[in-house]
GUVEXTI-370523 format. One record per residue: residue in three letters; x, y, z of N, C-alpha, C in turn. Coordinates in steps of 0.02 Angstrom, whole numbers, plus 50000, padded with zeros to 5 digits. Example, Ala and Ser with C-alpha at 12.3 -4.5 7.8 and 13.67 -1.06 7.14 Angstrom:
BEGIN
ALA506604971650390506154977550390506604983550390;SER506424988850354506844994750357506455000250394;
This chain:
BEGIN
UNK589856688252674590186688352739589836693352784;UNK589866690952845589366696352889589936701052908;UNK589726710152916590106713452940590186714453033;UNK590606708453017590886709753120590106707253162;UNK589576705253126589166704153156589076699453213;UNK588696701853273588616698953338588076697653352;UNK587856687953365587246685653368587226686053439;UNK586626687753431586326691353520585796688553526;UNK585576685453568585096682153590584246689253585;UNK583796686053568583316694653587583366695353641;UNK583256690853681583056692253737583776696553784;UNK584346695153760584896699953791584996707453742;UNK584646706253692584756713953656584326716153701;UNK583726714653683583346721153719583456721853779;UNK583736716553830583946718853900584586723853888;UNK585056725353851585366728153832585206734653820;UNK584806735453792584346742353769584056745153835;UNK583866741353886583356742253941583876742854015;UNK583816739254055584086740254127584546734354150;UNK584866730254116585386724554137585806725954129;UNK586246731454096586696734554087587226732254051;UNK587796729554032588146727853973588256718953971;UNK588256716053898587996710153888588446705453952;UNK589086706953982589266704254037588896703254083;UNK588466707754076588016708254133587376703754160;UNK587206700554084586676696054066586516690954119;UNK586156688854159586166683154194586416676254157;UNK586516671154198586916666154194586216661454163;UNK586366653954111585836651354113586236644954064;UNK585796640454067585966634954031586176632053967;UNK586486632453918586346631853865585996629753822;UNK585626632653755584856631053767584946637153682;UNK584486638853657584206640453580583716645653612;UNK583786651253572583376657353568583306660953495;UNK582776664753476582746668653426583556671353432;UNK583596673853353584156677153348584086685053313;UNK584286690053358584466697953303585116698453296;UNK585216699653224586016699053202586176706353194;UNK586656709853245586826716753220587546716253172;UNK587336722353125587826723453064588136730353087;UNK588676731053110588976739053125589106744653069;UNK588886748253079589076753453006589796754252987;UNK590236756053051590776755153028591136750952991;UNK590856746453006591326740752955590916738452903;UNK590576743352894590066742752811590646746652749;UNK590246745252705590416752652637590066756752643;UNK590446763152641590006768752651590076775052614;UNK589696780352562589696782352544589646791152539;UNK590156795452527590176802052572590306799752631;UNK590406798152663590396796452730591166793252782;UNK591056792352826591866792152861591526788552948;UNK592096785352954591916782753033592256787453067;UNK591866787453139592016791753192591706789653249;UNK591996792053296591746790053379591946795053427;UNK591706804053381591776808353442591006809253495;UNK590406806353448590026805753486589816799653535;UNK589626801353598589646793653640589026789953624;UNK588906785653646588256781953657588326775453598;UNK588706776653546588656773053481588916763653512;UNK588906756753463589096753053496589736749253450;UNK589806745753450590456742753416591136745853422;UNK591516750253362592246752953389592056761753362;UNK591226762653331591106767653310590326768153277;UNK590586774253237589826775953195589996777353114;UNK589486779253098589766780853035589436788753018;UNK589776794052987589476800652972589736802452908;UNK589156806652875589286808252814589246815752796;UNK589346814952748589106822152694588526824352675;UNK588206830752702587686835652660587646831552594;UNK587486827552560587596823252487587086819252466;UNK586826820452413586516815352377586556806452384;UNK587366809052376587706801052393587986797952423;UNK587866801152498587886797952534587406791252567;UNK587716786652598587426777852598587946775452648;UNK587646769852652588216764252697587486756952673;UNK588176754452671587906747852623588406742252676;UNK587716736152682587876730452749587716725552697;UNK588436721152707588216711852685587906709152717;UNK587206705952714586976704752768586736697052753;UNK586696691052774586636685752783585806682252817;UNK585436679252767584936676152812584806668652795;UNK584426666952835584266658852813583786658452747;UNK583186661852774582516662152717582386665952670;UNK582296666952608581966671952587581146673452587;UNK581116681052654580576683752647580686690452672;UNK580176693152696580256699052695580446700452778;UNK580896701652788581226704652884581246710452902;UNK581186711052952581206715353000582026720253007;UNK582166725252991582716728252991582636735153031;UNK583186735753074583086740453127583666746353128;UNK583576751453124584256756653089584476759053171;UNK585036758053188584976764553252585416770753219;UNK585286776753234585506784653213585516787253260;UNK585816791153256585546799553281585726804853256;UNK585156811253263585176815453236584886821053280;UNK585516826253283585516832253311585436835353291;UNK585176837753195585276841153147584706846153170;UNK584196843353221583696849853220582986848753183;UNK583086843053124582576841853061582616834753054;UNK581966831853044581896828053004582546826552957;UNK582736819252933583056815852878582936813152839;UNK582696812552777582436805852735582876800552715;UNK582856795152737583066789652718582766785852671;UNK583156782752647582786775252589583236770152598;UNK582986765052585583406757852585583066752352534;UNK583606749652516583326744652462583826739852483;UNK583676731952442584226726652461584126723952405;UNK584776721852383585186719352331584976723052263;UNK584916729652253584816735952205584146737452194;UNK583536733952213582956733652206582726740452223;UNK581806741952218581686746752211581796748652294;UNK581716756352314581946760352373581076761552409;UNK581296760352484580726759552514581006767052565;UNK580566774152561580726779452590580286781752661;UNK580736783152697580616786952774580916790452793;UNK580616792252857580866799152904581576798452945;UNK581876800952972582106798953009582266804553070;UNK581906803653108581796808653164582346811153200;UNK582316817953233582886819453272582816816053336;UNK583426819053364583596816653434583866821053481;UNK583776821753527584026827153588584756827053584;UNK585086826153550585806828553516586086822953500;UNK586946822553458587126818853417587416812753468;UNK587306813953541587486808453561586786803953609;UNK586236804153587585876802653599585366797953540;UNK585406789553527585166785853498584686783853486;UNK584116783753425583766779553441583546774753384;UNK583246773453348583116766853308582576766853240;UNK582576764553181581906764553119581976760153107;UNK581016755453126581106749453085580966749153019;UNK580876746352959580896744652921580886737652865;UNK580256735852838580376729252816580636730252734;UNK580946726252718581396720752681581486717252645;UNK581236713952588581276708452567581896707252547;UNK582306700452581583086698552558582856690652548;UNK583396688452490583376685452479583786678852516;UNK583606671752512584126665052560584856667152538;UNK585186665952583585946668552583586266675052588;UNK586536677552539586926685152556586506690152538;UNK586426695652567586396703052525586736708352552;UNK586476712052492586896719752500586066723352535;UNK586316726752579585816731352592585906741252617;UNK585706741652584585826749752584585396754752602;UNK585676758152646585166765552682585696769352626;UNK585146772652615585626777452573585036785852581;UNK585456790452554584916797752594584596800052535;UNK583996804252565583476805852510583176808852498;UNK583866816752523583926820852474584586825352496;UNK584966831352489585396835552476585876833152562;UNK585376833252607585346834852670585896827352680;UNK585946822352645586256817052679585966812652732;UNK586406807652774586076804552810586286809952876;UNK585826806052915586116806653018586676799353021;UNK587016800553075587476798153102587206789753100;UNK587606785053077587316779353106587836773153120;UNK587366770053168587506766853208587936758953197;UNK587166755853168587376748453168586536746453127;UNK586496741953094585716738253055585516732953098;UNK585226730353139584846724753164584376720753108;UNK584616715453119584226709753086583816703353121;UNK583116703953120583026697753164582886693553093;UNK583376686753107583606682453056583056677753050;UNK582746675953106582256671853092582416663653124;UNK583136664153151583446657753144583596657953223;UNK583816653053257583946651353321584786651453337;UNK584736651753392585386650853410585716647653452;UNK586226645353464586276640653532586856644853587;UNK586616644853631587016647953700587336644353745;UNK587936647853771588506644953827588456646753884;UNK588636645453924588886650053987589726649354003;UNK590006657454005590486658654043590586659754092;UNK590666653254144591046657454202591506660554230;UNK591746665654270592186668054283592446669654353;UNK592936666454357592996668854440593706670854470;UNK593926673254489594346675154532594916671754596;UNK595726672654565596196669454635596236676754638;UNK596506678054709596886682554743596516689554756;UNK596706696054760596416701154756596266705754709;UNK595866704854675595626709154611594866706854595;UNK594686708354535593976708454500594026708354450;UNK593466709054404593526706954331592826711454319;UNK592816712554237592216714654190592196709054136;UNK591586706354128591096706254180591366702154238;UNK590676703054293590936703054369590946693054369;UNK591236691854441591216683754453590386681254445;UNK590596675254419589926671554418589756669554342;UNK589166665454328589116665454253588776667254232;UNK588956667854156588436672754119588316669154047;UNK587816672054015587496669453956587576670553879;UNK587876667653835588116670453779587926666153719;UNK587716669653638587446666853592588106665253554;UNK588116657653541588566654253510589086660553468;UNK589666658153454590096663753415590086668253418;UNK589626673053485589986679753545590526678853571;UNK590866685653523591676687553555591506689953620;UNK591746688853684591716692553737592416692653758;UNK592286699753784593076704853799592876703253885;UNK593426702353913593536700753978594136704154025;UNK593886710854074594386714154088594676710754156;UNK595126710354180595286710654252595766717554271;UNK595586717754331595616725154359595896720054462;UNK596746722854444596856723354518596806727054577;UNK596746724154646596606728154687597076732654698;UNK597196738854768597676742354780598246739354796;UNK598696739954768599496733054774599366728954781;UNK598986725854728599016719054676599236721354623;UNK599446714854590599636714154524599226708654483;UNK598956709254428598486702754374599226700554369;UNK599086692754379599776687654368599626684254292;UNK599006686154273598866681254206598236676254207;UNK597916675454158597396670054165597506662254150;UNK596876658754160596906649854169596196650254168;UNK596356643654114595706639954092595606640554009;UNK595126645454007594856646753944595436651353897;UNK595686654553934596496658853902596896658953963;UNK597466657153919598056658253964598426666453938;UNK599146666753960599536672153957599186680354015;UNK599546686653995599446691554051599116696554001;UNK598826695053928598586700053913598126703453936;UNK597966708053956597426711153981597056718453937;UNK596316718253912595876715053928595986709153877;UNK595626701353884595766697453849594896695053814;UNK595066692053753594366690953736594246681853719;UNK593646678553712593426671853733592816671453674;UNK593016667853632592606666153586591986658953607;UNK591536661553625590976656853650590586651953600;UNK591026647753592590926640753571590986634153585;UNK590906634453633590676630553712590756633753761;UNK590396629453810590296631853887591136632153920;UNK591216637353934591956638653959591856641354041;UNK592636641454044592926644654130593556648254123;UNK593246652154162594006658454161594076659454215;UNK594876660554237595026663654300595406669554282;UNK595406673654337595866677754325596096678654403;UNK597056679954379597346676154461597676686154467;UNK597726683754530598126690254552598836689654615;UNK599076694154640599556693054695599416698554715;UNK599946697254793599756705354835599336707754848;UNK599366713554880598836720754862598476715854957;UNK597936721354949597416719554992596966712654999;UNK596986710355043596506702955041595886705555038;UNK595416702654976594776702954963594556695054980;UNK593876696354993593696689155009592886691354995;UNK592486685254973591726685454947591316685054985;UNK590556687954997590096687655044589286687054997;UNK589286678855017588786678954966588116678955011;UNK587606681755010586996683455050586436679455016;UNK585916677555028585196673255022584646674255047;UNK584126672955040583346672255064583096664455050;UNK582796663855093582486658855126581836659855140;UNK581056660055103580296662055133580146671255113;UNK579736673355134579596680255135580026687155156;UNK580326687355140580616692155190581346696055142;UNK581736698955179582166704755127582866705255169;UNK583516706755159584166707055179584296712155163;UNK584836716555199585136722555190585966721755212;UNK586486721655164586456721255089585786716255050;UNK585616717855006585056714954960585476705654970;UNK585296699954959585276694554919585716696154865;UNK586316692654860587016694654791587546692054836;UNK588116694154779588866694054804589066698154811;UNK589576701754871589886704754861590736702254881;UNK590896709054874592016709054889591966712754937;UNK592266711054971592466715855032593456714155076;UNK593736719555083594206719255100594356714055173;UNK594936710755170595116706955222595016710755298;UNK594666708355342594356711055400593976717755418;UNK593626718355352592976721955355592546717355389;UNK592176725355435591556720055460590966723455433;UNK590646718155408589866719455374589376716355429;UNK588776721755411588366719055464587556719255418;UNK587506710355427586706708955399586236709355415;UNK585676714255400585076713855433584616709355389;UNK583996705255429583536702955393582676707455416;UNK582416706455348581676709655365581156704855337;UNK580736701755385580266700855362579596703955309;UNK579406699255266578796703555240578126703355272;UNK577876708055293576916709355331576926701255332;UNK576886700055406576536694655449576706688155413;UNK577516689455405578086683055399578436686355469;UNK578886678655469579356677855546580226677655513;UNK580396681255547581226677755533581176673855595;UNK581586667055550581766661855594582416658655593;UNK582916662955553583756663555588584116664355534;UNK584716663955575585136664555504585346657355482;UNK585736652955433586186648055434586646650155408;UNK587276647955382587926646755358588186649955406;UNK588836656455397589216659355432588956663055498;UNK588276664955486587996668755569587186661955596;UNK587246662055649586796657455679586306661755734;UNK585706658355750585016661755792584786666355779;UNK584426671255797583996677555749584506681355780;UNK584896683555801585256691255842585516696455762;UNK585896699355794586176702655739586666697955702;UNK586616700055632587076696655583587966699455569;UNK588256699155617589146702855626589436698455585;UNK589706700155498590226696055500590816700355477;UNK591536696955516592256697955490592386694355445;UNK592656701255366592806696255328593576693055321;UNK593726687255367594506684155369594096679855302;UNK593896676255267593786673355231593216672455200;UNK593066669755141592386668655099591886668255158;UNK591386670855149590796667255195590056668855144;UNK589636661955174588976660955143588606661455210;UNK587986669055199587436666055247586706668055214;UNK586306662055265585566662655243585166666055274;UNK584526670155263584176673455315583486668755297;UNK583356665455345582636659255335581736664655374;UNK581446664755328580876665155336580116660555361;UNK579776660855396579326658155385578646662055392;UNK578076658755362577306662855380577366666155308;UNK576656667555288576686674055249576316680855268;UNK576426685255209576096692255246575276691855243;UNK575136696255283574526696355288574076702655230;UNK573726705555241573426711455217573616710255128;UNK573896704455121573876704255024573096706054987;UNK573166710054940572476711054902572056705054871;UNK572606697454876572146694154851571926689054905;UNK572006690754960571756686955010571086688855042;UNK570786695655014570386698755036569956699654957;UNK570236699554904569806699154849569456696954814;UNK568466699154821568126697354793567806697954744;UNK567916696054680567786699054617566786699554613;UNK566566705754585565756705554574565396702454519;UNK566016698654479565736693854421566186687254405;UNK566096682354370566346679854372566656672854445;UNK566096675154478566346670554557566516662954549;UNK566006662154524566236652854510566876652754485;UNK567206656854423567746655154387568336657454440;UNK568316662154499568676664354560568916658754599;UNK568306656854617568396648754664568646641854623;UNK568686642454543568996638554534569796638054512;UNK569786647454521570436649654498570786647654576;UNK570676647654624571236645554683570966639754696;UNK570576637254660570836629854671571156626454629;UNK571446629454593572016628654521572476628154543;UNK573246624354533573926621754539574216628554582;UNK573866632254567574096641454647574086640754692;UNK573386633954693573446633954785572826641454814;UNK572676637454879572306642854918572866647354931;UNK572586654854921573156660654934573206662555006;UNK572836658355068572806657055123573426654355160;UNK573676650955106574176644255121574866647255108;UNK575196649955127575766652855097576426648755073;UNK576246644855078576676637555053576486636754984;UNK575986638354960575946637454875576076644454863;UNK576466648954873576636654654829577236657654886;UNK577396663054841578246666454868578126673254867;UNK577916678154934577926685554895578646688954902;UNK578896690754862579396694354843579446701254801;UNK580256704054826580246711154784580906710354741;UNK581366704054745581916704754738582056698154699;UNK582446698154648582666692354591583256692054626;UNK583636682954624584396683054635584886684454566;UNK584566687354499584926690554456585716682754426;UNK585226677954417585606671954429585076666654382;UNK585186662254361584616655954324584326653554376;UNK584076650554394583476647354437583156641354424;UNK583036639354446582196634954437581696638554491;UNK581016636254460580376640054520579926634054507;UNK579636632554568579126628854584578686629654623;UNK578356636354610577936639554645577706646554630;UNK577256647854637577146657554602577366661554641;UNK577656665954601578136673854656577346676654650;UNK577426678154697576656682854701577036692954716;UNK576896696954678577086701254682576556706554701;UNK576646709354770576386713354816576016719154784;UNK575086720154809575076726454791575626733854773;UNK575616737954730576196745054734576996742854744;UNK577126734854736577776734954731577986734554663;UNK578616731954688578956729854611579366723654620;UNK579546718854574579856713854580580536715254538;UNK581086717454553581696718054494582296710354505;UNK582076706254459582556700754433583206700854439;UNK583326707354436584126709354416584446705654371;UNK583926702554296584216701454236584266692454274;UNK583836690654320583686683254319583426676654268;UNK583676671354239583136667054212582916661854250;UNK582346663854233581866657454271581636652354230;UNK581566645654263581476638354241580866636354276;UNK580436636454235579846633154282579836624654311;UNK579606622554347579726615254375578986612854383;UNK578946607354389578216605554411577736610954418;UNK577676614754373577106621554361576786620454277;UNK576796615254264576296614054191576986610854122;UNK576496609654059576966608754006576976612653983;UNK576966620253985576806625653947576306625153857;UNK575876620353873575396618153814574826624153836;UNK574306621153771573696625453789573466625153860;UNK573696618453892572986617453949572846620554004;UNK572266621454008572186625154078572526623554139;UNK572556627054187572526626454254573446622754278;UNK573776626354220574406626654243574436632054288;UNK575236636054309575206639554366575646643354333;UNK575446650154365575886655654319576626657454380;UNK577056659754336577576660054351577586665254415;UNK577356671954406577266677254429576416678154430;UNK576326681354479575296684854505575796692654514;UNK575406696854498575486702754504574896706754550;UNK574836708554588574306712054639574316716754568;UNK573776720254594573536727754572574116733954587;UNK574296737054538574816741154540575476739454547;UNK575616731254547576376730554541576656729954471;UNK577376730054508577896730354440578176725454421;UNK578556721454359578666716454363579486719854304;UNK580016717854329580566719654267581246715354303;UNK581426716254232582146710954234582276705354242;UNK581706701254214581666695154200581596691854142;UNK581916686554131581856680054092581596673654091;UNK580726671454064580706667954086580746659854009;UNK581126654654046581306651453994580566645454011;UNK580696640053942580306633653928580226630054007;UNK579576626354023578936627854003578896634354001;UNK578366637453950578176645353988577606643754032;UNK577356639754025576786637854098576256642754084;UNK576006644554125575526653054117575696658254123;UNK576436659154121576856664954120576656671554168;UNK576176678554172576276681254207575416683254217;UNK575196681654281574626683954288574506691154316;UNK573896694754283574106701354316573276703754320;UNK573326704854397572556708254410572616713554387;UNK572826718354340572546725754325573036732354363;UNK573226738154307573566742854329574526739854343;UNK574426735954320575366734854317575786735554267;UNK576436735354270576976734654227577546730354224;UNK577476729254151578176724954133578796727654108;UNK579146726654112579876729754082580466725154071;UNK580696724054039581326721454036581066713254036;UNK580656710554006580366705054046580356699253964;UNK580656694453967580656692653914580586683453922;UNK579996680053884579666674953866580186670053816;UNK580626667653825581056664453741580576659553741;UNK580046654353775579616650353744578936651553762;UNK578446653253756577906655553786577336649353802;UNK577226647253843576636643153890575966643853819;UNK575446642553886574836645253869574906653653836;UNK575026655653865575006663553869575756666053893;UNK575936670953866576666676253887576156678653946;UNK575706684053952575376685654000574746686253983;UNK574456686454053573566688354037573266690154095;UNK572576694754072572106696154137571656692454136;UNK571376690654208571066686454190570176689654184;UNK569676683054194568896687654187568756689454226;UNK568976688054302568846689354375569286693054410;UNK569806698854352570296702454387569996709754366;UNK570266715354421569836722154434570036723554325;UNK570726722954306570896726654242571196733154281;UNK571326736854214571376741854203572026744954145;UNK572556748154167573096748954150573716745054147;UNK573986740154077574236736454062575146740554022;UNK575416740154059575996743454021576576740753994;UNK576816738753933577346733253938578076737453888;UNK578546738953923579166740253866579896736053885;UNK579926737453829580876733353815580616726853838;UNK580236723053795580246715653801580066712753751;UNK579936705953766579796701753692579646694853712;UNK579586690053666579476685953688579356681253598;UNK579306674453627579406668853563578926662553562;UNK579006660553511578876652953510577936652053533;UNK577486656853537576676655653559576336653253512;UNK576296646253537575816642253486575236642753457;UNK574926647453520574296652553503574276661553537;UNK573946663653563574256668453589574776671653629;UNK575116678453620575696678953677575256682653724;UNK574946688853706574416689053763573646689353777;UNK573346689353819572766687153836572396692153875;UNK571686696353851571366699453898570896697353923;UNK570446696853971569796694053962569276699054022;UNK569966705854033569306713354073569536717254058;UNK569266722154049569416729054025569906729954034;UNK570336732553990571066737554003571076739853950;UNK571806744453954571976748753898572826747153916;UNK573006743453850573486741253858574056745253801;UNK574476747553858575156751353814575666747153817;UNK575826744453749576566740253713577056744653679;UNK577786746453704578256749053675578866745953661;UNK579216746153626579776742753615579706736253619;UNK579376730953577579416725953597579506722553535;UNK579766714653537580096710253460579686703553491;UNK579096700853464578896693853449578996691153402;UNK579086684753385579046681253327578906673853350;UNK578846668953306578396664053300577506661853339;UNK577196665853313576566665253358575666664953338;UNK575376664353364574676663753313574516670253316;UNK574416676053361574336681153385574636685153421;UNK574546691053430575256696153467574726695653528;UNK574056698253525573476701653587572816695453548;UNK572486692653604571826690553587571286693153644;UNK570816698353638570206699453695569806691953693;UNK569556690653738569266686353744568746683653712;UNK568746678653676568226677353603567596678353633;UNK567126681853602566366684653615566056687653633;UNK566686691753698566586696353726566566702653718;UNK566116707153723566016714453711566386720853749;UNK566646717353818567136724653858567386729553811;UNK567626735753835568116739353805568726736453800;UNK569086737653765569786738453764570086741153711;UNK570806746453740571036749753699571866744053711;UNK572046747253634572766743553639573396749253574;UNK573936753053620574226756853610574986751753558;UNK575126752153504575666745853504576146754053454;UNK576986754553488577336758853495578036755853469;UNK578086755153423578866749953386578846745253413;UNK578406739953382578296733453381578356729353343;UNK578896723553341578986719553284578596712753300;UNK578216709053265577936703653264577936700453185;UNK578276697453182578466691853130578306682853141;UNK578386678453089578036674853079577396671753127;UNK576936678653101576196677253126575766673353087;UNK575366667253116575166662753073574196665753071;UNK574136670453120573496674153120573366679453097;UNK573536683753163573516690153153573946693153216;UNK573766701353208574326705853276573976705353334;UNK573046708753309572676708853361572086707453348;UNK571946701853389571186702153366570676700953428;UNK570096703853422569616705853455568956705353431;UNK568456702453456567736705053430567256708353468;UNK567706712453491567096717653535566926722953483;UNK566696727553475566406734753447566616741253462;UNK566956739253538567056745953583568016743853584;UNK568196739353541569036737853562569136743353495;UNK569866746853515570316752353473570926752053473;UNK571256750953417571796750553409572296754053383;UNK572876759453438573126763553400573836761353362;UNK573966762053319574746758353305575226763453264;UNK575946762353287576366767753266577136763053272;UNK577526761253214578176760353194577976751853217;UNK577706748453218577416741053191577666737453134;UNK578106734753133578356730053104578386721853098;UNK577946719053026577866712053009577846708652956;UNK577996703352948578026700752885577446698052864;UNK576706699752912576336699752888576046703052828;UNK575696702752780575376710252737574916712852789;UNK574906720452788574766726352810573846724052841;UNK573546721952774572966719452771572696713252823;UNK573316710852839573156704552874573166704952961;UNK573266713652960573516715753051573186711753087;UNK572386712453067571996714253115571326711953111;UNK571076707253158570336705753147569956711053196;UNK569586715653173569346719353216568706721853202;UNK568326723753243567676724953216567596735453219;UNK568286738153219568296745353209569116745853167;UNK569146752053155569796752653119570226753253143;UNK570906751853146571336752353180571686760953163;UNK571966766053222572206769053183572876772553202;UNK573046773753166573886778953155574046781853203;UNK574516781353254574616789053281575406791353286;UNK575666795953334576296798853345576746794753377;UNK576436789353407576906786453471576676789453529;UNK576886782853582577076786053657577586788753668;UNK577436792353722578146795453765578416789653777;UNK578956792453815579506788153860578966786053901;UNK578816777353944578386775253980579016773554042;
């Protein structure tokens, strides 16, 4: 039997871990199959010396578990898989003790596999040890147990990536009368047999009258077992009239309030501004405000408006960029499904996700030194490729030189997923089927500094990423599985490249982690986790080697 365990999509754990903020929070999306990490809570393990508690914060479920200075102290998880091989197991702790901890773990009494377990900037501050595994098809027992006088650190919960898929719902949720809810209106995304707790919260003199739909009665908070696509309301009376203001973009350009929903009290007046982006036009509003003037609205009731763009900006780096090698492959790169970058009708520059599912049929082109934040968006590619090997599909996202790219999801096709001229970052950015490529540089881009944390990505038939110019690429926190390769440099080529990989799980690899045949490529690796053998990392023509980890990136 699993303990209390909650199948989480990866791609919402690690947004979880990162900047989307609690699984309510998850963007909305179709129902549809993703890798699965199964967390096991300590508390509701067996545990040995040891006792649950929740005076320290940060922990997740209804607690933690803490023990005794003891030899024998442990906490032992039933844990459930499809296959027997060897998995990926992820501890979260913490430890304020000041020192180092030694841990060991074995599954189903077998021999004990021993590590560190590092401190932490105090007992309410978390962080994670991976660890591989061998469990066998069906149940086991699995046990951290301590290793030596000193006992364990505080812990958390065991992560399991199972290996197995899962299928997802969407809950929507919305609102009669004056009040709100956790999570907020709108829908959201959940892995089959996620309990989700659902608060409503009335306004000032209102009262919650009770819910409809998916639960009835006035309990409050109430919870919704996601085993199909459901609807919830939650009704209210009284109190203050709230009414919704939902905002949009239309072409290049930016709104203040941002693109979203908001609540706003009965005859508030909000006032919309629109901004064009560099050498785009606003060309009006539609729904509730009309012609370019100022955007005044009273809120007596719901209102929807659009701010319409046209033109694009001018001074973009790739409208002016001429690479010193590689030219032929330049000119045939914009004449690829991108479109001339002249034409601003084959691409979208943007800084802002509607934090909502989507479809895209066209590349977000993301601005020299900006950043693009999703706000926990999934995207659907459309007429942009079959996400197969073949060339001259169209990538989801172009990244100028020095932009940012976070809080996104991008789902099947993966198409060419994220192109990036050099010196950018990913974060929060997660692949559930991968194209050609999760991302890549290309041979005719400047390179440089490649940074990627709290992401992941699935399903790459051959590589997830792709270099083909110099960089030095830093990977932290990141979970792949099913793929031929984690990193491929470009077959034959001699460039440099360094590649930093910082608690990385990559499982069923049918190649290798990284491979390269340059002379001058280096590979540093630290808390790497696979069910590959050790031996099989790496095709490389230097050694790969050990280090401390990165900082915080």
């Amino acid at each position: 039997m699993r303990n209390t365990a909650s199948i989480i999509a990866t791609s919402i754990a690690l947004c979880l871990a990162a900047a989307c903020g609690p699984a309510a929070d998850f963007a909305e999306g179709a129902d549809g199959a993703a890798a699965a990490i199964v967390s096991y809570q300590a508390e509701s393990a067996a545990l040995g010396a040891g006792s649950v508690s929740s005076a320290n914060p940060g922990y997740t479920g209804s607690g933690y578990a803490t023990f005794s200075a003891s030899t024998g102290a442990h906490v032992e998880w039933t844990v459930s898989v499809p296959t027997a091989k060897t998995y990926s197991v992820v501890i979260r702790f913490s430890n304020g003790s000041g020192g180092s901890i030694t841990g060991k773990l074995n599954a189903n009494g077998g021999s004990y596999t021993s590590f560190s377990l590092g401190t932490t900037a105090s007992w309410s501050t978390w962080t994670t040890k991976a660890v591989n595994v061998r469990l066998n098809a069906g149940t086991n027992r699995v046990r951290l147990a301590a290793g030596s006088s000193r006992g364990l650190p505080n812990v958390d919960r065991l992560d399991v990536n199972d290996g197995a898929t899962t299928t997802t719902y969407a809950l929507g949720i919305a609102v009669v009368g004056n009040g709100s809810t956790n999570p907020s209106i709108g829908s959201h995304s959940y892995a089959a047999g996620t309990v989700v707790t659902v608060t409503a919260t009335p306004a000032a003199g209102a009262t919650f009258t009770g819910w409809s739909g998916a639960a009835t009665g006035t309990a409050n908070p109430i919870t919704v077992t996601m085993d199909a696509a459901k609807s919830l309301t939650a009704n209210f009376s009284g109190g203050v009239t709230m009414y919704t203001l939902t905002i949009s973009t239309s072409g290049n350009g930016s709104t203040s309030p941002a693109a979203g929903t908001y609540r706003y009290a009965s005859g508030t007046s909000v006032t919309v501004t629109a901004t064009p982006s560099s050498g785009a036009t606003f060309t009006g509003w539609s729904g509730a405000c009309v012609g370019t003037g100022a955007c005044v609205l009273s809120m007596t009731a719901d209102r929807t408006v659009t701010a319409s763009f046209s033109g694009g900006p001018t001074g973009l780096f790739i409208l002016t960029y001429r690479p010193t090698t590689a030219a032929a492959d330049w000119a045939e790169y914009l004449a690829e499904g991108i479109g001339s970058f002249s034409a601003p009708g084959t691409y979208t520059v943007a800084t802002q996700g509607t934090g909502t599912a989507r479809t895209v049929n066209r590349t977000i082109l993301v601005a020299q030194n900006t950043t693009y934040d999703g706000r926990g968006e999934v995207l659907t590619p459309v007429d942009m490729g079959d996400g197969s090997q073949s060339e001259g599909q169209i990538p989801v996202f172009l990244l100028e030189p020095g932009a940012t790219l976070r809080n996104v999801t991008i789902t099947a096709p993966g198409v060419e997923g994220v192109h990036m001229m050099g010196n950018n970052r990913l974060d929060n950015v997660h692949w559930l089927d991968v194209g050609e490529d999760a991302a890549s540089v290309r041979t005719y881009f400047p390179g440089g500094d490649i940074t990627i944390t709290n992401s992941s990505a699935h399903h790459a038939s051959d590589k997830v990423f792709q270099f083909n110019a110099p960089v030095t690429v830093r990977i932290k926190n990141f979970t792949s599985s099913d793929m031929g390769k984690l990193i491929r440099q470009n077959g034959g080529t001699t460039f440099p490249m360094t590649v930093y990989l910082d608690n990385v799980t990559a499982n069923d690899v049918s190649s290798e982690i990284v491979r390269s045949d340059s002379p001058s490529c280096y590979v540093y690796y630290h808390a790497v986790v696979s069910d590959l053998e050790v031996g099989e990392w790496w095709t490389l023509r230097t050694t790969p080697i050990p280090f401390g980890g990165l900082p915080e990136l």
